[in-house]
C-alpha positions as MATLAB code, in Angstrom:
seq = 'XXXXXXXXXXXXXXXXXXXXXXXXXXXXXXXXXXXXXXXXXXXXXXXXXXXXXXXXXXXXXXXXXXXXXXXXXXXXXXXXXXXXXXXXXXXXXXXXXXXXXXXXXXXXXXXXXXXXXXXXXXXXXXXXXXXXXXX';
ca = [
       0.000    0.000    0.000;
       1.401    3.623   -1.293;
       0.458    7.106   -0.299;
      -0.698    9.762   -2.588;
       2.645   12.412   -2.165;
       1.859   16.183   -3.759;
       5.082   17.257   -5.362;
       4.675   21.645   -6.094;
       7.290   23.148   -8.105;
       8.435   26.665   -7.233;
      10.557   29.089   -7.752;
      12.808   30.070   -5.213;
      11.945   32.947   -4.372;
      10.201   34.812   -1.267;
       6.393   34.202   -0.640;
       6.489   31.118   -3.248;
       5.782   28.336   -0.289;
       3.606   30.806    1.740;
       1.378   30.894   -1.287;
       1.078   26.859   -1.512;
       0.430   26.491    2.349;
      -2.380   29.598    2.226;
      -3.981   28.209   -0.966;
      -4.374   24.566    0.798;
      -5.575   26.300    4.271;
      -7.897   27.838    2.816;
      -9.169   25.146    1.180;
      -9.780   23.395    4.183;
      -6.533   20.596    3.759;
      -4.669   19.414    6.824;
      -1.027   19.019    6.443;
       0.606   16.189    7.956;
       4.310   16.854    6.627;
       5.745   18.516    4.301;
       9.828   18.786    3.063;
      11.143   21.111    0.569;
      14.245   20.573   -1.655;
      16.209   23.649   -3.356;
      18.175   24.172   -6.212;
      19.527   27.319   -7.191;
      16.840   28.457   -9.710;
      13.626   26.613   -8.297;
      12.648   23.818   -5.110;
      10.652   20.954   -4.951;
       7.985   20.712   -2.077;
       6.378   17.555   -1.161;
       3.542   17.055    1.014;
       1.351   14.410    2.277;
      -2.120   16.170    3.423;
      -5.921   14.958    4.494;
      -7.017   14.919    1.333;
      -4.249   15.003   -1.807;
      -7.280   14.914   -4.316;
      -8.096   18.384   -3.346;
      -5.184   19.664   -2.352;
      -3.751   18.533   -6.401;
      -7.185   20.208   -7.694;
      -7.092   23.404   -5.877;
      -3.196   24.100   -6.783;
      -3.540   23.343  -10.281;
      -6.270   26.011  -10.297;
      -4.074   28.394   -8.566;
      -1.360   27.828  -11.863;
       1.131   25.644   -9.680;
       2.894   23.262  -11.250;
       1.710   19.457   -8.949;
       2.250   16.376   -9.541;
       0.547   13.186   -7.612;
       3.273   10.465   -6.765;
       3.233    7.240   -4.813;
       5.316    6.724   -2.336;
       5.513    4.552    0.562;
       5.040    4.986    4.461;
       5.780    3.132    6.811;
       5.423    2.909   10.351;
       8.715    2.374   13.040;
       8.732    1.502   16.513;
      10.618    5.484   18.066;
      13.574    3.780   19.052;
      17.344    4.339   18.138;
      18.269    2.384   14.969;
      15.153    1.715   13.409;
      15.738    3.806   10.795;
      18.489    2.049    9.670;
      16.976   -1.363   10.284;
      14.415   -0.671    7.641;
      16.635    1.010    5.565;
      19.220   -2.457    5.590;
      16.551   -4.276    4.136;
      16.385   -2.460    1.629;
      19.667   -2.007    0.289;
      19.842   -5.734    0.827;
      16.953   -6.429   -1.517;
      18.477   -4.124   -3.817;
      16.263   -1.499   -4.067;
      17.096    1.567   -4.572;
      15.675    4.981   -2.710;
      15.617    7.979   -5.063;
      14.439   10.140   -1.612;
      13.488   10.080    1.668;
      11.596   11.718    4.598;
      10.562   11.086    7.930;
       8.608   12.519   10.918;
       6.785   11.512   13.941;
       2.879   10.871   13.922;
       0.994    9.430   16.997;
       3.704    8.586   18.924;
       5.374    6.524   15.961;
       8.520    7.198   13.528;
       7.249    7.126    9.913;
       9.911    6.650    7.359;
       8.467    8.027    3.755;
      10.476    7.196    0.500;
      10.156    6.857   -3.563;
      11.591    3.864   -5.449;
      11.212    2.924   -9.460;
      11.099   -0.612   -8.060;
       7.440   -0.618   -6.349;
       6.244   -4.147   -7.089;
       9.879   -5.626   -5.129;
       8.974   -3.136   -3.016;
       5.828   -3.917   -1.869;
       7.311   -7.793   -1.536;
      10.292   -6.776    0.288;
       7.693   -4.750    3.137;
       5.681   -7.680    3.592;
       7.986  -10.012    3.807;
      10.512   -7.893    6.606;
       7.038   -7.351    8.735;
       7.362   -3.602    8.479;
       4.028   -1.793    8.801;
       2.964    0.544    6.442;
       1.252    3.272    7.931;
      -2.414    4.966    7.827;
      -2.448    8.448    7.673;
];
């Protein structure tokens, strides 16, 4: 199971990100995390939110550029080393992480990443017993 990630594009410049996180407040979205990547010229935010259906919808209408990706989440036990647990298995199934994020929710570490290999992917979680989380 994969979560629906928005990806905005912006430039990087001031007011750009205020713009994205006013335009989804006041369409009524809850964010539940967000990171944002820069280059020199432009920066990449990506969000997972209450509703990414909307939030794509009302962004495109505002003329940002949004894409919908799946990525997966999943759910660690907030302990030292978990991290890298779950990230062990993958490198030894040989998949490969083109980026990664994490935060807390509900009292639990959840470790969000993109891979080109979803279907090993999806094998790999299930059969390492890692969670994959609800939000």
């Amino acid at each position: 199971m994969t979560v629906q990630q928005i990806s905005v594009f912006l430039e990087n410049k001031s007011g750009s990100l205020a713009k994205v996180f006013r335009t989804l407040s006041d369409a009524g979205i809850q964010l539940i995390t967000s990171t944002l990547a820069d280059t020199a010229d432009y920066g990449v935010c990506r969000i997972l939110c209450d509703n990414p259906e909307k939030a794509y919808s009302v962004l495109s209408k505002e003329g940002f550029s949004v894409t919908k990706t799946e990525v997966f989440a999943i759910v660690l036990d907030d302990r030292p080393g978990r991290a890298a647990d779950a990230i062990a298995c993958f490198a030894e199934g040989g998949i490969s992480i083109s980026y990664l994020y994490s935060f807390l929710y509900e009292g639990k570490g959840v470790l969000v990443f993109r891979t080109s290999e979803m279907e090993k992917a999806v094998a790999l979680i299930a059969a390492n017993g890692l969670v994959e989380a609800k939000l």
